[in-house]
C-alpha positions in Angstrom: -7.5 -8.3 -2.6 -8.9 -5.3 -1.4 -11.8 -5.6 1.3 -15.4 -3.8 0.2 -17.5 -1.3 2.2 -20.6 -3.2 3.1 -22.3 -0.2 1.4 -20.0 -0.9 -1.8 -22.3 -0.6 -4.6 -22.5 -3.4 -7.2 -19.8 -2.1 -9.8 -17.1 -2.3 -6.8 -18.7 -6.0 -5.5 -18.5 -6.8 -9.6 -14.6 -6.1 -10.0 -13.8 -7.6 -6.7 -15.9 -11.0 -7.7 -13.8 -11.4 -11.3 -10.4 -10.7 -9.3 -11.2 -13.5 -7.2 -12.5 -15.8 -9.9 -9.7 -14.8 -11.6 -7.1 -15.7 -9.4 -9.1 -19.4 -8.0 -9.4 -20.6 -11.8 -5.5 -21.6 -12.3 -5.7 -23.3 -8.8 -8.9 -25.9 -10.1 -8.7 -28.7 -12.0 -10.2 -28.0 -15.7 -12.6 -30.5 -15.7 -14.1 -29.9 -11.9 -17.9 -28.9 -11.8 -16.7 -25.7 -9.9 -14.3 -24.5 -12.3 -17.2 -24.7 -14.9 -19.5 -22.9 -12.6 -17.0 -20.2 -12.0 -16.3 -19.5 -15.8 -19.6 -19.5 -16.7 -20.3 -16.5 -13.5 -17.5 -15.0 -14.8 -19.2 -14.2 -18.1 -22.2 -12.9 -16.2 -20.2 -10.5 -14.1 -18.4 -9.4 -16.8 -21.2 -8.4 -19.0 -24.3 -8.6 -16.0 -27.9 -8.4 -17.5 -29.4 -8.2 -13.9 -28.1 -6.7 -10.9 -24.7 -8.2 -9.3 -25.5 -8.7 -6.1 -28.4 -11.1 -6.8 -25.7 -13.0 -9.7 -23.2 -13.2 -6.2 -26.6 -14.9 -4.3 -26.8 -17.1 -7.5 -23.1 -17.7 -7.4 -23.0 -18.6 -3.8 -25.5 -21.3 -4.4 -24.1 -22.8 -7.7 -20.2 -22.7 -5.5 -21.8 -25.1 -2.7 -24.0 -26.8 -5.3 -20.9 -27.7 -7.0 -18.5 -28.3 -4.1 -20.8 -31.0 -3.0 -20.6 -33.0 -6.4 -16.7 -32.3 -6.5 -14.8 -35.5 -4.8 -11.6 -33.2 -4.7 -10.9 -32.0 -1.2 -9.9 -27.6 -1.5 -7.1 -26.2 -0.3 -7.1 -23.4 2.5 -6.4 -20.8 -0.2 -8.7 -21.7 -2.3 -11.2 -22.1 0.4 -10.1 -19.1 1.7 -11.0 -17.4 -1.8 -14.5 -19.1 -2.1 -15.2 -17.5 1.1 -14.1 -14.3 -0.1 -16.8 -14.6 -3.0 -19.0 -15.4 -0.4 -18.6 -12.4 1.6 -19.2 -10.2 -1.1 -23.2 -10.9 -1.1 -23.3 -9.7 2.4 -25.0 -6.1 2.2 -26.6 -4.6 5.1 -29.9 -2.5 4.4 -29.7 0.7 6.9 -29.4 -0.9 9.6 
């Protein structure tokens, strides 16, 4: 995956959050709370009806909310992924 500017503006954070979706979905189990929270974030990234970076805010929150409930342990990819996603929310305001 490519790394994004901290200036990036929200269509390049957008394309950058499905290609990491995209590529943690085969690695989760179907039925895992997190698998359903990242399909249903991928439908609001791919058509957004509010700005990106606050969905990546709401992402981030709805990934830990639903790691907690998981019982299945990640692996370092696909931690290394969610942490990705994570980073993506991370914009700096002129400073």
């Amino acid at each position: 995956m490519s790394n994004v500017n901290w200036f990036a503006g929200g269509s390049e954070r957008d394309i950058t959050a499905l290609d990491l979706i995209n590529a943690l979905l085969p690695t989760l189990a179907v039925d895992s709370q997190l698998a359903h929270v990242l399909t249903d974030y991928q439908a609001q990234l791919t058509k957004p009806t509010t700005a990106v970076p606050f969905i990546l805010s709401q992402l981030n929150l709805a990934i830990a909310n639903a790691a907690k409930e998981d019982t299945t342990q990640l692996t370092a990819e696909q931690t290394s992924l969610i942490k990705q996603i994570a980073e993506l929310s991370n914009i700096r305001y002129g400073y």
